[in-house]
Structures are given as structure tokens and as C-alpha cells.
C-alpha positions in Angstrom: 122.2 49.7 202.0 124.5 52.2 203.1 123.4 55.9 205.0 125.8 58.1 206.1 125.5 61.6 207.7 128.2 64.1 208.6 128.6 67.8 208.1 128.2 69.7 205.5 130.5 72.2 203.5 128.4 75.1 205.1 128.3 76.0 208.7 125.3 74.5 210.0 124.8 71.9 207.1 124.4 68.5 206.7 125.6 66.0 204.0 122.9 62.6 203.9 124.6 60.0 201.5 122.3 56.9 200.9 123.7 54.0 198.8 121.1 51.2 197.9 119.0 49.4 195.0 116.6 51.2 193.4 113.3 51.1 193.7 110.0 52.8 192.9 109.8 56.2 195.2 112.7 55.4 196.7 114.0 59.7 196.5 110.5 60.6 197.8 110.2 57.8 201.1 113.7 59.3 201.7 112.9 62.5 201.3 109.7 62.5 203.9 112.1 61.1 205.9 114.2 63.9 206.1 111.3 66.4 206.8 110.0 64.2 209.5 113.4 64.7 211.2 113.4 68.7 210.6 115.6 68.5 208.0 115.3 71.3 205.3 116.8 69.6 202.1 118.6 72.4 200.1 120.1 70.2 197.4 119.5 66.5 196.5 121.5 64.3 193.5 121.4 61.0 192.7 123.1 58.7 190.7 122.6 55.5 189.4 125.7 53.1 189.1 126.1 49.3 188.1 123.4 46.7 189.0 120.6 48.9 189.8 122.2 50.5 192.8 121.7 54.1 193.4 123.2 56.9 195.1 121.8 59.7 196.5 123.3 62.8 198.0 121.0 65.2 200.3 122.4 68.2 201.6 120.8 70.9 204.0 120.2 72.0 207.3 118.6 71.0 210.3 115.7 73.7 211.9 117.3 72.3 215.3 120.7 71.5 216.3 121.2 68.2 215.0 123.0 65.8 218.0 124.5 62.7 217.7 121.1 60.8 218.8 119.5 62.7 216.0 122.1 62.0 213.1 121.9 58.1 214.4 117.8 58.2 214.5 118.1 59.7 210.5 120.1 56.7 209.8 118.1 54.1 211.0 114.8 55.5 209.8 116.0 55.9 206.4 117.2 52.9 206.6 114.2 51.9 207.1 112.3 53.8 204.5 114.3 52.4 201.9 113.9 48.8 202.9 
């Protein structure tokens, strides 16, 4: 599984890329996710590619200034949520 989180296109966005397998509810545990870390999801797209992965592109923006500490928590608990 890959998560990666940077800044978006629009001042004060956020770009969330998640690469893994699928699996059952995987856009919605990631989603929750999100919310739990203040994040107000504006756009989401997925793809799927070869061998069951999928792809999913979140973008939006935080309701707090998102620090370094916070982008690195994101990662690991979606991580985790799609585990």
C-alpha cells in the first residue's frame, strides 16, 4: 500500500493518493478516515488498474492548518484503515 499526501492545486488544498488492493469498503474506511482528521473531501476518484489494485485520489481541505505531524498521522491511519 502506498498513501501519499501533498498540496493541492488550490491554496489551502490537499491532494490524498492511496494505492492498494481492493477490497470491500475500502473508499468508505478511507473516507471516515479523512473526516476523523478534519479533512473536508471536495473531490474523490478512483481507479482500478491490473491485479486488483486500486487507486484513489482525494482532494480537499483541511478545517485546520494541516502540519507536517498531521499529514504523517493521515498516512499512517489510512494506512491502517485499509489494511
Amino acid at each position: 500500500m502506498r498513501v501519499a499526501v501533498s498540496p493541492g492545486k488550490g491554496t489551502g488544498t490537499w491532494t490524498i493518493n492511496v494505492a492498494t488492493r481492493d477490497r470491500t469498503a475500502l473508499l468508505a474506511r478511507v473516507a471516515r478516515v479523512l473526516a476523523d482528521c478534519n479533512l473536508e473531501v471536495v473531490t474523490a476518484d478512483t481507479a482500478n488498474v491490473a491485479s486488483g489494485q486500486t487507486a484513489i485520489v482525494f482532494n480537499g481541505t483541511p478545517q485546520l492548518y494541516m502540519y507536517d505531524d498531521t499529514a504523517n498521522a493521515l498516512v499512517r491511519r489510512t494506512r491502517d484503515a485499509s489494511g
